[in-house]
Biopython code that builds the backbone (N, CA, C, O; Angstrom):
import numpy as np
from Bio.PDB.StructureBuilder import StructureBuilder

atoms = [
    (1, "UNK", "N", (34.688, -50.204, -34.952)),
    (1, "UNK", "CA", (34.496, -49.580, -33.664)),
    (1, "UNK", "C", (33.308, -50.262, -32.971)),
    (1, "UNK", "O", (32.355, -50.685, -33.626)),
    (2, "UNK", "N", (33.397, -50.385, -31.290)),
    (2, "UNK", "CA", (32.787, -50.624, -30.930)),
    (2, "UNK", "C", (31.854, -50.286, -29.805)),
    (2, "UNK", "O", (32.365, -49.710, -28.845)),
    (3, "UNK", "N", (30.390, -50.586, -29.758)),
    (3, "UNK", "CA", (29.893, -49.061, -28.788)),
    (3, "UNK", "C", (28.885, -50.234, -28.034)),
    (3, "UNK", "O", (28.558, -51.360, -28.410)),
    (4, "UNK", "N", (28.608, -49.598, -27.030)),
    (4, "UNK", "CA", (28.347, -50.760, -25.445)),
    (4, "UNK", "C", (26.562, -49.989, -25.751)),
    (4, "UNK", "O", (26.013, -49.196, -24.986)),
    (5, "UNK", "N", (26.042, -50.470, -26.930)),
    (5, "UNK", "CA", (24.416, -50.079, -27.503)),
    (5, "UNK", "C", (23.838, -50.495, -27.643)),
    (5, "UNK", "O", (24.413, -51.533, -27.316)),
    (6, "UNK", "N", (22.348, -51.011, -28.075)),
    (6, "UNK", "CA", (21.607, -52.508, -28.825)),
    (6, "UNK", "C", (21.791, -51.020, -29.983)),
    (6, "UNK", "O", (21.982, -49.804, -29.943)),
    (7, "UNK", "N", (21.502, -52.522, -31.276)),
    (7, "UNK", "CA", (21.736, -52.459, -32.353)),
    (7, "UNK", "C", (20.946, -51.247, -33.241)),
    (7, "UNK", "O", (21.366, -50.643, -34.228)),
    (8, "UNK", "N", (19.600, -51.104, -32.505)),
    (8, "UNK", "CA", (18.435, -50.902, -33.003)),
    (8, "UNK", "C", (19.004, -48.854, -32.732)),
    (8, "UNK", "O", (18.914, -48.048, -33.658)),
    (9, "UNK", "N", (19.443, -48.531, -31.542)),
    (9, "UNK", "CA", (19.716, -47.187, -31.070)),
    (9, "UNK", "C", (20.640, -46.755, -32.122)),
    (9, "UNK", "O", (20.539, -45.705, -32.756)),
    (10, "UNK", "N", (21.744, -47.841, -32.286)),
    (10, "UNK", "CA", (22.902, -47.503, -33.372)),
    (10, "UNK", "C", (22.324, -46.825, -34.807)),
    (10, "UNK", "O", (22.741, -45.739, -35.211)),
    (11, "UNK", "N", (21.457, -47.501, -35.412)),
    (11, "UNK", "CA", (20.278, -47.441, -36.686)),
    (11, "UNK", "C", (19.772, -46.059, -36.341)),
    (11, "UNK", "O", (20.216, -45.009, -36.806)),
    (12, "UNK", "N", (18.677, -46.202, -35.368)),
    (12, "UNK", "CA", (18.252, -44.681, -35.139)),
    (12, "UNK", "C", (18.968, -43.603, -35.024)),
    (12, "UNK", "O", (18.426, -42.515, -35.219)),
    (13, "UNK", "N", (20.586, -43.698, -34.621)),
    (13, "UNK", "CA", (21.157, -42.505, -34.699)),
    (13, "UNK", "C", (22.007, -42.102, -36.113)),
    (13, "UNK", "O", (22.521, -41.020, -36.401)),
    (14, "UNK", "N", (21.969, -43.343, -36.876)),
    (14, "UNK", "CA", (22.247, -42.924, -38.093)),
    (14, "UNK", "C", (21.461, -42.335, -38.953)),
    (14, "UNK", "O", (21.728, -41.451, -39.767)),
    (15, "UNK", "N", (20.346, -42.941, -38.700)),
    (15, "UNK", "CA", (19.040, -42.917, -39.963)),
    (15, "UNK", "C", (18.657, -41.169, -39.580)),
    (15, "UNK", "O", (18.381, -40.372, -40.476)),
    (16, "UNK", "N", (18.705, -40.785, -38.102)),
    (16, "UNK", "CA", (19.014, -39.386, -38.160)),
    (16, "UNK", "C", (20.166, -38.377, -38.365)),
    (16, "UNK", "O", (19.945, -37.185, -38.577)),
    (17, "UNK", "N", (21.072, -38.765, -38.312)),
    (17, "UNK", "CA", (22.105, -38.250, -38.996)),
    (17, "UNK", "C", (21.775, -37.991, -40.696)),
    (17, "UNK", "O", (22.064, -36.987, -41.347)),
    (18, "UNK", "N", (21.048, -39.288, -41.192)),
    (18, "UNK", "CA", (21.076, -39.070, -42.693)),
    (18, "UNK", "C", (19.949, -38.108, -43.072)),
    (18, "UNK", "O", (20.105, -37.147, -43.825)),
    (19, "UNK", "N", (18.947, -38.409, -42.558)),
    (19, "UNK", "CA", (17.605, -37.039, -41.977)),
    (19, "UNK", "C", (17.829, -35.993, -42.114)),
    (19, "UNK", "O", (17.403, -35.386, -43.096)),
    (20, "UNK", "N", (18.873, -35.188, -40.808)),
    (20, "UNK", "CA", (18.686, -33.984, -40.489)),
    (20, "UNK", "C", (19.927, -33.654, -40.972)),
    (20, "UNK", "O", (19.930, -32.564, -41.545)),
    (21, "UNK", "N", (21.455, -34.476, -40.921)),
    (21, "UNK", "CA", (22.719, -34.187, -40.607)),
    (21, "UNK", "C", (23.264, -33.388, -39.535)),
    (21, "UNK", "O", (24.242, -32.653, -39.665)),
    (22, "UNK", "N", (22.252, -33.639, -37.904)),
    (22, "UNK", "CA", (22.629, -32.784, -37.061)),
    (22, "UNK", "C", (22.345, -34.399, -36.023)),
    (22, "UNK", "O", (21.800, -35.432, -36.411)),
    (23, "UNK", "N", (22.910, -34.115, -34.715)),
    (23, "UNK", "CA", (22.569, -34.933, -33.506)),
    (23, "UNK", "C", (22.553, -34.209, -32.433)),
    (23, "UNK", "O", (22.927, -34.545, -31.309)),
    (24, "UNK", "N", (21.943, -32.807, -32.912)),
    (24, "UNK", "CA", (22.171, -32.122, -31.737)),
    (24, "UNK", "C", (20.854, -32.565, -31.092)),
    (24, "UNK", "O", (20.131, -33.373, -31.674)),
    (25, "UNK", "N", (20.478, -31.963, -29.699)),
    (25, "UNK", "CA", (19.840, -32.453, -28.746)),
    (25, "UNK", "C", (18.561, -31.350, -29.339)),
    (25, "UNK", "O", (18.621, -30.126, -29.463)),
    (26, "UNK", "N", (17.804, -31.973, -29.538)),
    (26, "UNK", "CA", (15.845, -31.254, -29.876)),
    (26, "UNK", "C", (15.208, -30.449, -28.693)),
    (26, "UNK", "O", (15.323, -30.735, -27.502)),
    (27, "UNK", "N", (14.740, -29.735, -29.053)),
    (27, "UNK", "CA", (13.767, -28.822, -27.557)),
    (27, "UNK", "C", (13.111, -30.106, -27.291)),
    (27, "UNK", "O", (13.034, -31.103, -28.008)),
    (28, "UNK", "N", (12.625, -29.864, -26.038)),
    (28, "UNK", "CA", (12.244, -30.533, -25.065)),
    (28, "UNK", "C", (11.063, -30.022, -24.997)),
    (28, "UNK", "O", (11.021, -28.803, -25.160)),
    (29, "UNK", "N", (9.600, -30.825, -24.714)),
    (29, "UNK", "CA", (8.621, -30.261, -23.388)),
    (29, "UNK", "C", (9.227, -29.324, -22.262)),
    (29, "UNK", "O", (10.404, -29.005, -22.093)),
    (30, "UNK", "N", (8.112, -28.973, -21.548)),
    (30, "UNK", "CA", (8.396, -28.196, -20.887)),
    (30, "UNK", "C", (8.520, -26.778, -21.210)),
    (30, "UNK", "O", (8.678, -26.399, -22.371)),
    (31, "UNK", "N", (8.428, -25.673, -19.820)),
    (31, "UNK", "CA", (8.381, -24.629, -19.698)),
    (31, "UNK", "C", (10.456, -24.098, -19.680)),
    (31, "UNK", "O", (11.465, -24.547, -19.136)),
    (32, "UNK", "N", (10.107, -22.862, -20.685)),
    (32, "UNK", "CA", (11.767, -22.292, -20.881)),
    (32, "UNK", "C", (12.483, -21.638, -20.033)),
    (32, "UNK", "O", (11.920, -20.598, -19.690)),
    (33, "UNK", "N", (13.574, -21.821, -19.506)),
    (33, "UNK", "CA", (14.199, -21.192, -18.531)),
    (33, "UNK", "C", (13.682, -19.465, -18.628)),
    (33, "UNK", "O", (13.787, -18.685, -19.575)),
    (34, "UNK", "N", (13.152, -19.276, -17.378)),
    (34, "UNK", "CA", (13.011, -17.965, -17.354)),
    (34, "UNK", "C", (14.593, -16.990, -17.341)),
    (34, "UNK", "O", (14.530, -15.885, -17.881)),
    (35, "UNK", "N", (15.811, -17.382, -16.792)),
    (35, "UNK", "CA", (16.794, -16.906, -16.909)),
    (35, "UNK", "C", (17.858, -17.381, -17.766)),
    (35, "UNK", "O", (17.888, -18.467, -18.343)),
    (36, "UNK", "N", (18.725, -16.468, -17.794)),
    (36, "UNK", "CA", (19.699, -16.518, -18.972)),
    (36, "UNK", "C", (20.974, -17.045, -18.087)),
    (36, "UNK", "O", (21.003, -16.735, -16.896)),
    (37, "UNK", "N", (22.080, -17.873, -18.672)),
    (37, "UNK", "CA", (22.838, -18.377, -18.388)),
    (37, "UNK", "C", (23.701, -17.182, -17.762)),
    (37, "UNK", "O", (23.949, -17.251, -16.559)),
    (38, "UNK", "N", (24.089, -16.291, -18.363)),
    (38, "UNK", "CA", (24.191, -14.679, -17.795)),
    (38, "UNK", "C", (23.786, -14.256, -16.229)),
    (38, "UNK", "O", (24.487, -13.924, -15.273)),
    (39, "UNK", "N", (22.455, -14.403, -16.376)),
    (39, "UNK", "CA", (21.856, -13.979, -15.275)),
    (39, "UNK", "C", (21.835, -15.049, -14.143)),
    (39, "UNK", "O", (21.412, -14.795, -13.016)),
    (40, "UNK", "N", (22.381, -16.417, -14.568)),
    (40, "UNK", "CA", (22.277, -17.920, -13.613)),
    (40, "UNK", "C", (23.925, -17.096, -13.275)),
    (40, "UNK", "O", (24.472, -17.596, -12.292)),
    (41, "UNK", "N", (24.304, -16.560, -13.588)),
    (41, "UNK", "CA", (25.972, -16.834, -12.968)),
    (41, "UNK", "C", (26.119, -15.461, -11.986)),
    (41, "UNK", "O", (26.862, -15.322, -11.014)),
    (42, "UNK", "N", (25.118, -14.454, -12.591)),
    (42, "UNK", "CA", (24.851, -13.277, -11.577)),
    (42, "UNK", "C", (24.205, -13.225, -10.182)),
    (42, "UNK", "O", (24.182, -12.354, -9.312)),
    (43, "UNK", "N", (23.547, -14.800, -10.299)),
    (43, "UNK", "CA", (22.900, -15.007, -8.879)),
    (43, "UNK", "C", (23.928, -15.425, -8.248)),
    (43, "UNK", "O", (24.517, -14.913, -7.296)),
    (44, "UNK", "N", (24.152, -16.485, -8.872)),
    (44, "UNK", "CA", (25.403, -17.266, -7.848)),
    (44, "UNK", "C", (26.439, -16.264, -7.647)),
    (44, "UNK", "O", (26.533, -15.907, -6.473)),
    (45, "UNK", "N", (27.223, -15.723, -8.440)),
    (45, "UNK", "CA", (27.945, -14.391, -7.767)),
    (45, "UNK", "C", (27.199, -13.684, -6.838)),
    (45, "UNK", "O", (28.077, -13.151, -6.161)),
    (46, "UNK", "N", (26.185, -13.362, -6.403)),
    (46, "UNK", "CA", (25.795, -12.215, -5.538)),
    (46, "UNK", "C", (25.625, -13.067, -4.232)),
    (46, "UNK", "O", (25.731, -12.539, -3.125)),
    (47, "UNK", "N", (25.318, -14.591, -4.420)),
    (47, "UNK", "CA", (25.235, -15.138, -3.251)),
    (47, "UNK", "C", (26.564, -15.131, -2.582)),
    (47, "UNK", "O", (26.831, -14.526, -1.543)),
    (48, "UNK", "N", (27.568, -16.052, -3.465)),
    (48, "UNK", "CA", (28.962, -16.099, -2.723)),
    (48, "UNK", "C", (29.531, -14.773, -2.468)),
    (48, "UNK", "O", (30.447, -14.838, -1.649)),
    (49, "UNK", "N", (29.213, -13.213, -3.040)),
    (49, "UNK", "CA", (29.297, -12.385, -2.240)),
    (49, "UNK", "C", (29.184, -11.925, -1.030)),
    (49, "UNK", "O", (30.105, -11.319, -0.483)),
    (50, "UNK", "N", (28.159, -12.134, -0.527)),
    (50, "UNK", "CA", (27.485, -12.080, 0.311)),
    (50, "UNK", "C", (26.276, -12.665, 0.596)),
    (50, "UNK", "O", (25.208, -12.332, 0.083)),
    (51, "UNK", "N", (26.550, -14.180, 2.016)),
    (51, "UNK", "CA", (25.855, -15.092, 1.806)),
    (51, "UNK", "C", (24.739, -14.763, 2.425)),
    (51, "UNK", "O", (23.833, -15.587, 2.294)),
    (52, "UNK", "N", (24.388, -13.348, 3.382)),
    (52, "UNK", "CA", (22.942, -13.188, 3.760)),
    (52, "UNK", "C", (22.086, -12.595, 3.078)),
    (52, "UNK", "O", (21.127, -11.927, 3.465)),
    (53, "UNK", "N", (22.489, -12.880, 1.854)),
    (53, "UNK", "CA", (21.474, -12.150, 0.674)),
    (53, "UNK", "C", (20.432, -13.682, 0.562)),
    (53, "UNK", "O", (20.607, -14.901, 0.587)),
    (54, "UNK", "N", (19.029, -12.476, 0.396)),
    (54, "UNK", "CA", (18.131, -13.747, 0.618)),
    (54, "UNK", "C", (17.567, -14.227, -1.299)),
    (54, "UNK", "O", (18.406, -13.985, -2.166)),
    (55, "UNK", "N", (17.038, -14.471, -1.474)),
    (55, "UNK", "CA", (16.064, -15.466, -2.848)),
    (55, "UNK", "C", (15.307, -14.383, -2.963)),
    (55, "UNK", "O", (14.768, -14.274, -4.064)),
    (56, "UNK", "N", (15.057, -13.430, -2.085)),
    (56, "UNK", "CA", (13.964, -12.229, -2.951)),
    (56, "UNK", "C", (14.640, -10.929, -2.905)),
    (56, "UNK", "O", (14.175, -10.017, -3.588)),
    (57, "UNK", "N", (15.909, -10.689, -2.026)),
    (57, "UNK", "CA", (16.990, -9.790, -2.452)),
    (57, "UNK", "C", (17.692, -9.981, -3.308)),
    (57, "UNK", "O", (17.840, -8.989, -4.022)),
    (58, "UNK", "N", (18.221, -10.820, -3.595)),
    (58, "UNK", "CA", (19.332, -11.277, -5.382)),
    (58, "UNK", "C", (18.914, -10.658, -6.277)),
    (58, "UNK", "O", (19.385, -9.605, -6.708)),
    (59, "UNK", "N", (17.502, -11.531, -6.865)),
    (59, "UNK", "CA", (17.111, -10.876, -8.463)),
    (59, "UNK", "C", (16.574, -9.390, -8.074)),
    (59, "UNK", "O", (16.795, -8.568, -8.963)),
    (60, "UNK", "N", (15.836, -8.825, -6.788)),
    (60, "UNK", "CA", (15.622, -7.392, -6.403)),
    (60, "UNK", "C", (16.781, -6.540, -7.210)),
    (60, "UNK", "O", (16.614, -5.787, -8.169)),
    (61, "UNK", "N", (18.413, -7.000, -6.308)),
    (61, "UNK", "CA", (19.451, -6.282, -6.351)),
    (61, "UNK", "C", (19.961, -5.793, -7.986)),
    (61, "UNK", "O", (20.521, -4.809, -8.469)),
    (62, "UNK", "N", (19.315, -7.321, -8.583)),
    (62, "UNK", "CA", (20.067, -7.612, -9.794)),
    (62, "UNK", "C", (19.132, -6.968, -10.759)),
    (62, "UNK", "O", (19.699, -6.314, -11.634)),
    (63, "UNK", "N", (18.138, -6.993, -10.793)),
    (63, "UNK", "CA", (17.091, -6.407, -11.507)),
    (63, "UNK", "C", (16.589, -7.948, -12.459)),
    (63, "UNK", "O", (16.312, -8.087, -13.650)),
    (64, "UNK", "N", (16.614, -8.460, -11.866)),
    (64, "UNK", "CA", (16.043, -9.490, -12.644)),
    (64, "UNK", "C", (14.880, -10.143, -12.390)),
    (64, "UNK", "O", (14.562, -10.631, -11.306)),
    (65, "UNK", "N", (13.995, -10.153, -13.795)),
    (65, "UNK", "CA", (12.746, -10.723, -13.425)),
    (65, "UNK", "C", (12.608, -12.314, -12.880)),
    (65, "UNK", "O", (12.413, -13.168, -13.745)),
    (66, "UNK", "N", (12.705, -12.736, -11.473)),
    (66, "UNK", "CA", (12.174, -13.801, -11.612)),
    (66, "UNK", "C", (12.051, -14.225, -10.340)),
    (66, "UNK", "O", (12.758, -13.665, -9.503)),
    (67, "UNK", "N", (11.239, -15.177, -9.958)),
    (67, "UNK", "CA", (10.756, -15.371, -8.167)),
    (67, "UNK", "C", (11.884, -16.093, -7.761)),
    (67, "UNK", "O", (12.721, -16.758, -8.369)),
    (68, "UNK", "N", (11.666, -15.738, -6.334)),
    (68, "UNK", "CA", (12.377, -16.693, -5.093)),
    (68, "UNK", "C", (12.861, -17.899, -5.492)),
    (68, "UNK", "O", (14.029, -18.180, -5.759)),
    (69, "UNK", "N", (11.573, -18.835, -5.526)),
    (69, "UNK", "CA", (11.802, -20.088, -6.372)),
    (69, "UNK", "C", (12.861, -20.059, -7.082)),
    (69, "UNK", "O", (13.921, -20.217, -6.475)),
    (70, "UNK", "N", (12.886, -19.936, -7.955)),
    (70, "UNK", "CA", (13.665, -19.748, -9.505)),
    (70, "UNK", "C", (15.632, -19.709, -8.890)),
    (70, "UNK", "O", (16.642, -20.331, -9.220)),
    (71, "UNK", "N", (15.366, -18.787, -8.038)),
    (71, "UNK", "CA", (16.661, -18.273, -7.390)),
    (71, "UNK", "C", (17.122, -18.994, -6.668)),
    (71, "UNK", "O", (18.343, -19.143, -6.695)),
    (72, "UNK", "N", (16.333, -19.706, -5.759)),
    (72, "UNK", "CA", (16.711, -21.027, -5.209)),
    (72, "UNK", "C", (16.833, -22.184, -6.086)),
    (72, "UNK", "O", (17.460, -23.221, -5.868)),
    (73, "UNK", "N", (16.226, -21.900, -6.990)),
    (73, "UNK", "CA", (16.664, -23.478, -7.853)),
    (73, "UNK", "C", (18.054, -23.127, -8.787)),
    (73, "UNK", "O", (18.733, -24.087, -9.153)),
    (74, "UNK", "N", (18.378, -22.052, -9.084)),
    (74, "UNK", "CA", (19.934, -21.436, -9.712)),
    (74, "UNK", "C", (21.107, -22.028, -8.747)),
    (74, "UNK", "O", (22.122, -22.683, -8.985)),
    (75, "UNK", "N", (20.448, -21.444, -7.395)),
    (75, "UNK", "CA", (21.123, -21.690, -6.261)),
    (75, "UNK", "C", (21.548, -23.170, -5.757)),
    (75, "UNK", "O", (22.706, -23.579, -5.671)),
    (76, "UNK", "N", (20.755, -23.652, -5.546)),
    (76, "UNK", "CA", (20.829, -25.558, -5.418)),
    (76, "UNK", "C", (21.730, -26.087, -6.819)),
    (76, "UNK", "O", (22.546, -27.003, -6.723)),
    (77, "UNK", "N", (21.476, -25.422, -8.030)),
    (77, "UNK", "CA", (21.845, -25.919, -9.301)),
    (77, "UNK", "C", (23.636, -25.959, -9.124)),
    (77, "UNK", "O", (24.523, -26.574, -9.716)),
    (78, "UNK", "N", (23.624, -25.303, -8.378)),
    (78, "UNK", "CA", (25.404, -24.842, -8.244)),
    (78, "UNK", "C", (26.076, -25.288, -6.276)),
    (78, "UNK", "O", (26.938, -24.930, -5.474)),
    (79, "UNK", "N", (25.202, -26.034, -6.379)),
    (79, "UNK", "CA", (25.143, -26.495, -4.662)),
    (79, "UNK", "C", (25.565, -25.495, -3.863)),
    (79, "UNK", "O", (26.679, -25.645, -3.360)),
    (80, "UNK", "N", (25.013, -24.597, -3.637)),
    (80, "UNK", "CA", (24.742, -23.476, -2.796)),
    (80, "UNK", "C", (23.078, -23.607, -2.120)),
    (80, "UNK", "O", (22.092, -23.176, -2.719)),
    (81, "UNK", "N", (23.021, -24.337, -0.669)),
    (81, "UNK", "CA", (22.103, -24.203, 0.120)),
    (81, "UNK", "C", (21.921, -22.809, 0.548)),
    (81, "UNK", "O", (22.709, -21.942, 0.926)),
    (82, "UNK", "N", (20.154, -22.869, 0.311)),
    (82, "UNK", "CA", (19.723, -21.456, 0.595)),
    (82, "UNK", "C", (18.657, -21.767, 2.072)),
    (82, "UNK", "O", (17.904, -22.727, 2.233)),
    (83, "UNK", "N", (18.935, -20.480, 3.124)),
    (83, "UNK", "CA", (18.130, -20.571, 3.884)),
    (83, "UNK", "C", (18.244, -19.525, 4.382)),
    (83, "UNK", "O", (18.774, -18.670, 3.672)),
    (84, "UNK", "N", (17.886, -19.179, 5.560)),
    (84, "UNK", "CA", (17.404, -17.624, 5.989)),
    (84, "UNK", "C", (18.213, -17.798, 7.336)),
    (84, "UNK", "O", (18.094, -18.646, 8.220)),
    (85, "UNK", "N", (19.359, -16.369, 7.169)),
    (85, "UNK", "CA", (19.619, -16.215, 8.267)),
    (85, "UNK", "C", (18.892, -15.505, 9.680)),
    (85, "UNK", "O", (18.129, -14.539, 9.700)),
    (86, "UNK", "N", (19.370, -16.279, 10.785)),
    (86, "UNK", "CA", (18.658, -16.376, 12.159)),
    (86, "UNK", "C", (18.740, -14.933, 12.169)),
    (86, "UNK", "O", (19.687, -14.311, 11.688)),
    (87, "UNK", "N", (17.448, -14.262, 12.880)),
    (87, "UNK", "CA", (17.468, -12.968, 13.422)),
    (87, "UNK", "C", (17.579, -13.723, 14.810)),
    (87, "UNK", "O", (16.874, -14.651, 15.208)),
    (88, "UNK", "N", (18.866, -12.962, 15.589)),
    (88, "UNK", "CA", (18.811, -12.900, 17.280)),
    (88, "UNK", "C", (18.424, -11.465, 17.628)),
    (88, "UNK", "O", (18.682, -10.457, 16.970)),
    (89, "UNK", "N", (17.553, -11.579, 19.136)),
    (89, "UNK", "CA", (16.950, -10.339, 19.676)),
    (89, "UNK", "C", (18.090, -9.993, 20.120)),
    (89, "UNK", "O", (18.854, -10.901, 20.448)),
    (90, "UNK", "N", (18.462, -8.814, 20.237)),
    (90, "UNK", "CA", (19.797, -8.280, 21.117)),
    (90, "UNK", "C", (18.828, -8.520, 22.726)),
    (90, "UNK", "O", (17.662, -8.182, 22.934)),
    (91, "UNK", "N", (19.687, -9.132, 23.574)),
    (91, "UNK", "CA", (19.830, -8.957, 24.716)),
    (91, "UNK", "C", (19.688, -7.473, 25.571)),
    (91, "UNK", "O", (20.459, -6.598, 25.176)),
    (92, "UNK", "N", (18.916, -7.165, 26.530)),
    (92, "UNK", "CA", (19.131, -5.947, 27.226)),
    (92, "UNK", "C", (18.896, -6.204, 28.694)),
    (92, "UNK", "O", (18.323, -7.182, 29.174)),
    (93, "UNK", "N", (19.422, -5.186, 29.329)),
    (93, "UNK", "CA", (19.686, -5.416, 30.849)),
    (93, "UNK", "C", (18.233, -6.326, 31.664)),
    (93, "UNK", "O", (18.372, -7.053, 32.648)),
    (94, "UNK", "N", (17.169, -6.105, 31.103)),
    (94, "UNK", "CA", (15.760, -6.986, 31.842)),
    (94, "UNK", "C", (16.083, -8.458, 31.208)),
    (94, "UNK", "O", (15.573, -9.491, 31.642)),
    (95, "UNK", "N", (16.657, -8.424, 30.532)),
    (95, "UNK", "CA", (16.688, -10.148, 30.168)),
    (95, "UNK", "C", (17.760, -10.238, 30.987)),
    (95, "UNK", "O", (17.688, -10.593, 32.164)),
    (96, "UNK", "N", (18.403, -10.041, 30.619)),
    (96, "UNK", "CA", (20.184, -10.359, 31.687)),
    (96, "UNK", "C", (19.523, -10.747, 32.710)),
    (96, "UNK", "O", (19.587, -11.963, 32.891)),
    (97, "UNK", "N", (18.767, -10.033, 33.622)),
    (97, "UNK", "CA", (18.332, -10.047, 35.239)),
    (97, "UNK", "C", (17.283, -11.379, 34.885)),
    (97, "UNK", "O", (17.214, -12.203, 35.797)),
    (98, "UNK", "N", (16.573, -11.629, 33.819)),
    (98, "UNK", "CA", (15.341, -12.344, 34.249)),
    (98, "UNK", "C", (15.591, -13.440, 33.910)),
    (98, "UNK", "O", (14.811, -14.390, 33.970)),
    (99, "UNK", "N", (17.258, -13.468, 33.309)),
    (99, "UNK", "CA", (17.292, -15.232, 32.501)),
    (99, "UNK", "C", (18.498, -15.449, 34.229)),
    (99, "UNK", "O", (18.371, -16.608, 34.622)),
    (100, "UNK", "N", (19.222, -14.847, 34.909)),
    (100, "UNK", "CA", (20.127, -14.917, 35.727)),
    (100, "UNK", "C", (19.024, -15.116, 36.908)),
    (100, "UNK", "O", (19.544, -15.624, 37.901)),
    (101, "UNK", "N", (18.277, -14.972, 36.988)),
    (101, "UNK", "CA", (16.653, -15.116, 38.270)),
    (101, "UNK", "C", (16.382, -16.309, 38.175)),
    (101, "UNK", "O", (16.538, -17.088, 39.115)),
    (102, "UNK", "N", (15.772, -16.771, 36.620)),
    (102, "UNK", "CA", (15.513, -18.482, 36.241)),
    (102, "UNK", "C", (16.366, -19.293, 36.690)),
    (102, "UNK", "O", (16.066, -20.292, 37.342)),
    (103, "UNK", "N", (17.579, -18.935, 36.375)),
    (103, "UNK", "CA", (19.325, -20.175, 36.737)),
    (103, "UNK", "C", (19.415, -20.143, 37.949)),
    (103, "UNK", "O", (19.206, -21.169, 38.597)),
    (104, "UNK", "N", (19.726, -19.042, 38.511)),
    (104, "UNK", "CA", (19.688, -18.700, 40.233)),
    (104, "UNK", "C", (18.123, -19.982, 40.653)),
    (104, "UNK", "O", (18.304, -21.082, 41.173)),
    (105, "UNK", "N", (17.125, -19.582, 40.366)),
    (105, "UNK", "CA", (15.620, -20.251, 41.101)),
    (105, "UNK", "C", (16.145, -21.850, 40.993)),
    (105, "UNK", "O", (16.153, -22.563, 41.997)),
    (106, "UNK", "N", (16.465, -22.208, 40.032)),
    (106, "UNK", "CA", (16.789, -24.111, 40.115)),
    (106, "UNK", "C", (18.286, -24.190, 40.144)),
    (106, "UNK", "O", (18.595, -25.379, 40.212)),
    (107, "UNK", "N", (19.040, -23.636, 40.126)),
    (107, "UNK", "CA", (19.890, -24.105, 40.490)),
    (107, "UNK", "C", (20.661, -24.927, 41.300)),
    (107, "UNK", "O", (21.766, -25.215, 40.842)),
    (108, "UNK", "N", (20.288, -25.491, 42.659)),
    (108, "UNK", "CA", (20.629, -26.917, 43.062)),
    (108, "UNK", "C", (19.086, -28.187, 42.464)),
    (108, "UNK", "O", (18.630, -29.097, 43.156)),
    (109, "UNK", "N", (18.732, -27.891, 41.371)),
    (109, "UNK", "CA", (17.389, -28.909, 41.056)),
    (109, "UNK", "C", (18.587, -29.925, 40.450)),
    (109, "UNK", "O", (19.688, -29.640, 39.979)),
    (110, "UNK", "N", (17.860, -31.359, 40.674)),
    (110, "UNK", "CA", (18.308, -32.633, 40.259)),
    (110, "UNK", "C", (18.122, -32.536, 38.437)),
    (110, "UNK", "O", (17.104, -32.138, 37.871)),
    (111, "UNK", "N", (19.209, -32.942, 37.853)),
    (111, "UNK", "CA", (18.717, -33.790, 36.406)),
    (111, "UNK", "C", (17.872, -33.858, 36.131)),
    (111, "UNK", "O", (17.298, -33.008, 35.451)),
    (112, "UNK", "N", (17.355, -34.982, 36.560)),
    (112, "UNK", "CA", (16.014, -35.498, 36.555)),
    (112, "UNK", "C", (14.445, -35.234, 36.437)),
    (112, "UNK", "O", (13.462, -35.791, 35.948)),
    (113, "UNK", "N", (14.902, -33.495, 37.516)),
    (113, "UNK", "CA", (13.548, -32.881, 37.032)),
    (113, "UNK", "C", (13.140, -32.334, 36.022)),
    (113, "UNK", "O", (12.027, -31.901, 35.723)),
    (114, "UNK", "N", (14.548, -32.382, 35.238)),
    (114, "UNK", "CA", (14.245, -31.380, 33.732)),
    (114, "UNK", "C", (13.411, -32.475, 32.852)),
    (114, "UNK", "O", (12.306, -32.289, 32.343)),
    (115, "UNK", "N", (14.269, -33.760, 32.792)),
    (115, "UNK", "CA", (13.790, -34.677, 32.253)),
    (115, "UNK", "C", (11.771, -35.147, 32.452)),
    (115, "UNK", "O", (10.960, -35.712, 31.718)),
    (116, "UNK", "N", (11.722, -34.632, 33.598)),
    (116, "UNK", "CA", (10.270, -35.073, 33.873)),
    (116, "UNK", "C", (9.433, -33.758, 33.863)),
    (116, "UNK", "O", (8.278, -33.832, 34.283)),
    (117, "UNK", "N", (9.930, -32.513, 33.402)),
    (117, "UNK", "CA", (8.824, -31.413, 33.348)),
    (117, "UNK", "C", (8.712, -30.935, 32.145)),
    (117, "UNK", "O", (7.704, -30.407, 31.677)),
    (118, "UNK", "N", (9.960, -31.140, 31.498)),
    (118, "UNK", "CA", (9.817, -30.284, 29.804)),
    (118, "UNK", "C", (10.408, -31.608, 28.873)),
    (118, "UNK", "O", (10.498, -31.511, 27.650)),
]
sb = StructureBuilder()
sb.init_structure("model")
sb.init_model(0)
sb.init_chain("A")
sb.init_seg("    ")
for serial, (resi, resn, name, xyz) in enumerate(atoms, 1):
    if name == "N":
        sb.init_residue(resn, " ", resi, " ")
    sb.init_atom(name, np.array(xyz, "f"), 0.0, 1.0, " ", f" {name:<3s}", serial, name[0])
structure = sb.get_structure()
């Protein structure tokens, strides 16, 4: 058989095989997932539930200990972009009149002046 390796990797994975008789993958450095694979699939369900659930409502809802962060990185992990939906002001009759006053005031203005004031 033949394997696309240098020679030297081939050796090391035997000489551990004869070692341990395992090739499973060793802990790592680093800090341990604060959540459980369980609880990674309970976020992402609550998002695609309902996508205006925010990164500090999820684990709230879910009871799960763990920050925003964390929830956004579950979230990205499963390509689900997280961001915050837009609050719009509801409209009421003084805006109606005061944005229809603005359009009315320039309304025959050139192009041009928009370009040269804002």
């Amino acid at each position: 058989m033949t394997l696309a390796c240098l020679v030297r990797t081939g050796q090391r994975w035997i000489s551990r095989w004869q070692e341990e008789r395992s090739l499973a993958n060793k802990p790592r450095r680093g800090r341990p997932r604060v959540t459980t694979p369980q609880q990674d699939a309970q976020i992402v369900a609550a998002s695609r539930t309902n996508s205006k659930k925010t990164a500090v409502s999820i684990p709230r809802d879910l009871q799960i200990q763990c920050t925003p962060q964390t929830t956004r990185r579950r979230l990205r992990e499963n390509s689900i972009n997280c961001h915050v939906p837009a609050c719009k002001e509801v409209l009421n009759e003084n805006h109606r009149e005061t944005r229809l006053g603005f359009a009315m005031q320039y309304l025959g203005v050139d192009v041009n002046f928009w370009n040269s004031h804002f």
